[in-house]
N, C-alpha and C positions, 0 to 999 in steps of 0.2 A: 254595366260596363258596355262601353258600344264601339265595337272597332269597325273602322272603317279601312278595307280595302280598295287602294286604288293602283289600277293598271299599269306598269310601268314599261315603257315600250325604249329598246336598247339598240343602238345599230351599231353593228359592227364597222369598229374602225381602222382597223390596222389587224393582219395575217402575218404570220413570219412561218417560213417552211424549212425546216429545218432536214435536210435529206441525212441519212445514217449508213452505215454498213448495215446492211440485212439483216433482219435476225427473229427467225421464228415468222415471216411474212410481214415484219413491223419494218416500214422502209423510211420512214420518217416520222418527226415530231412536230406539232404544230402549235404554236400560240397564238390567241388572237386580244384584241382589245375592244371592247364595250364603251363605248361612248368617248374615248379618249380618258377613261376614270378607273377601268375595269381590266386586267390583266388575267387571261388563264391561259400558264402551261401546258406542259407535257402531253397535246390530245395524240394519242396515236393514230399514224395513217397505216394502216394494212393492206396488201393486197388481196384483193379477194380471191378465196380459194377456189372456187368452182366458175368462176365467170372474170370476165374484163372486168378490171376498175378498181376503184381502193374501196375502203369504209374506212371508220374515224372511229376511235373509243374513246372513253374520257376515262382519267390516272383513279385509281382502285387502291384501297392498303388494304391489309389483310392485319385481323386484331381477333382473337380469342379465336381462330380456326376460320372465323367469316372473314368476307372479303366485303366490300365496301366502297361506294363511291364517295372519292375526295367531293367533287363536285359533279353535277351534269344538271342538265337542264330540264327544268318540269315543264315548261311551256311548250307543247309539240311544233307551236308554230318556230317558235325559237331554235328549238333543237333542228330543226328542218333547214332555218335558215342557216344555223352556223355550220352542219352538215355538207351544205351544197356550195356555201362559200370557201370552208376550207377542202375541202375535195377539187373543186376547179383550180384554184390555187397549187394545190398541191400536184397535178395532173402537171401542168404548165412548167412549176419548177423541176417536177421529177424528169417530164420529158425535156427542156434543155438540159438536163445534168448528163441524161442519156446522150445526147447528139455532143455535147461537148468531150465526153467522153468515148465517143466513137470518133471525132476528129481525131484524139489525141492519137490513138491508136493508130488510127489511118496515116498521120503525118506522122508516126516512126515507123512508119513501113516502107514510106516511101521516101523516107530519107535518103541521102545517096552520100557514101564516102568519098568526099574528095582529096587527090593523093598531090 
């Protein structure tokens, strides 16, 4: 029997950022898409504990006491690229949510009652 492996090379198509209520330093959810064919979930954005910046995990289940990757990426080149793409992404939308979020606040402060 003779298998043949061939290379398959994937670019990411589409990113969606999903920002969340905080919880546990998980500040948002990420999905991206793979060639227009390929759909994953749930990557979580973390912020990192010790330094600026987020990291990303990818969704875990947990079955007989272990714990488990749903999926991740065995290619390191790959895992790098969807890394660095969803991290920029996620930086960009996290800080407009920030600055939108500090307008709001500033324009009811400085609202003015008028009589």
């Amino acid at each position: 029997i003779h298998t043949y492996i061939t290379k398959i090379t994937m670019k990411i198509t589409a990113i969606k950022i999903h920002p969340i209520k905080p919880q546990k330093g998980l500040v948002a959810l990420a999905s991206i898409t793979l060639d227009d064919k390929l759909i994953l979930h749930s990557i979580g954005v973390y912020v990192k504990q010790n330094e600026a910046g987020y990291r990303i995990t990818y969704p875990t289940k947990k079955a007989h006491d272990r714990e488990s990757y749903v999926y991740n990426p065995i290619d390191e080149e790959l895992g790098s690229e969807i890394a660095l793409a969803v991290l920029r992404k996620a930086e960009t939308v996290l800080s407009l949510k920030e600055v939108n979020q500090n307008d709001r606040h500033n324009n009811s402060n400085s609202a003015q009652r008028v009589v």
